[in-house]
N, C-alpha and C positions, 0 to 999 in steps of 0.2 A: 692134460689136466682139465682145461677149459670143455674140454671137448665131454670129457667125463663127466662132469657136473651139468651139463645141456643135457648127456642121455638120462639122468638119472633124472633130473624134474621133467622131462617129457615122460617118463614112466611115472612118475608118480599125477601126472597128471591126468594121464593114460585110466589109472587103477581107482582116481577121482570121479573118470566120467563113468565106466565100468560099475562102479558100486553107487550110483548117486542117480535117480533118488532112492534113499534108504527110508522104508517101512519100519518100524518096529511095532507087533503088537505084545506090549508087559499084560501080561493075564496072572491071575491069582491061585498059585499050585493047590494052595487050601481049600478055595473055594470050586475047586475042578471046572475051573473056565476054561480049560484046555482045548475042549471040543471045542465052542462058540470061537474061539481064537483060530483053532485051525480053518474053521468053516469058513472066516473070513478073508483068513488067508488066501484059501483056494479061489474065495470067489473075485479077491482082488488081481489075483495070478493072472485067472483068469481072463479079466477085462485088461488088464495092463501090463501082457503079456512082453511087449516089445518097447515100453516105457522104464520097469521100474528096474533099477539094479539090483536092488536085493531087498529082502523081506525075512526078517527074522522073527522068530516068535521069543518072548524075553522072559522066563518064569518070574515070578514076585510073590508077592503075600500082600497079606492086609487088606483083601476084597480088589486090588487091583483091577482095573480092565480101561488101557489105558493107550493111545496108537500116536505114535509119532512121525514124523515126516523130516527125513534129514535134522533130527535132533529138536525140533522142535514140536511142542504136544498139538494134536489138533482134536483132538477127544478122550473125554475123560467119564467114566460110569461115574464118578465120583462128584464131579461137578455138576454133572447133567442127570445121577440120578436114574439113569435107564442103560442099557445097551443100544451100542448104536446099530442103528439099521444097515443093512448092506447097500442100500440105495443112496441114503442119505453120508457113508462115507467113502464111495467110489464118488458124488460129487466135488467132495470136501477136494479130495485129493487130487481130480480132475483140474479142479478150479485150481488149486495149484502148479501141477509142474503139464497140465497141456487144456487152457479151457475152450479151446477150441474143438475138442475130441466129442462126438458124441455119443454119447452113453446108450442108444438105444432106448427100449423102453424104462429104463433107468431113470430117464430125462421126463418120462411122463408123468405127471399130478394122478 
């Protein structure tokens, strides 16, 4: 019984680091942000190929475009008013779960 309960939270712990850190970009089906969202996707894949657990794209409405990070927002079109840059949110993300990593020309002004 004891024994049971140890495998099951090493699996769930297991499945914790496996999907963690979690991306979400929420984009706005109405406003066919779809593309600009996958674009980002790919290019965050990309760089953070061996880093991120998963990356989901999140449909929404209401002008949407919106990217989270293990549940927490780190850009928002809405607040900021623009689309964010690919450079400026592989830092965002960098700077969180590895800011040690460097971005290549990313990193350049």
């Amino acid at each position: 019984m004891l024994q049971d309960i140890i495998v099951r939270a090493i699996k769930i712990e297991m499945v914790a680091k496996i999907n963690s850190p979690r991306v979400e970009i929420h984009y706005c089906t109405q406003c066919r942000f779809i593309l600009r969202a996958n674009w980002l996707a790919q290019e965050l894949l990309m760089t953070f190929a061996d880093k991120l657990g998963e990356l989901a794209l999140v449909p929404s409405d209401g002008g949407t475009f919106s990217v989270y990070l293990d549940e927490n927002l780190i850009y928002s079109k809405q607040e900021q008013g623009r689309f964010p840059e690919s450079k400026e949110l592989k830092q965002l993300i960098r700077d969180i779960i590895d800011p040690a990593m460097n971005l290549g020309h990313s990193d350049n002004n």
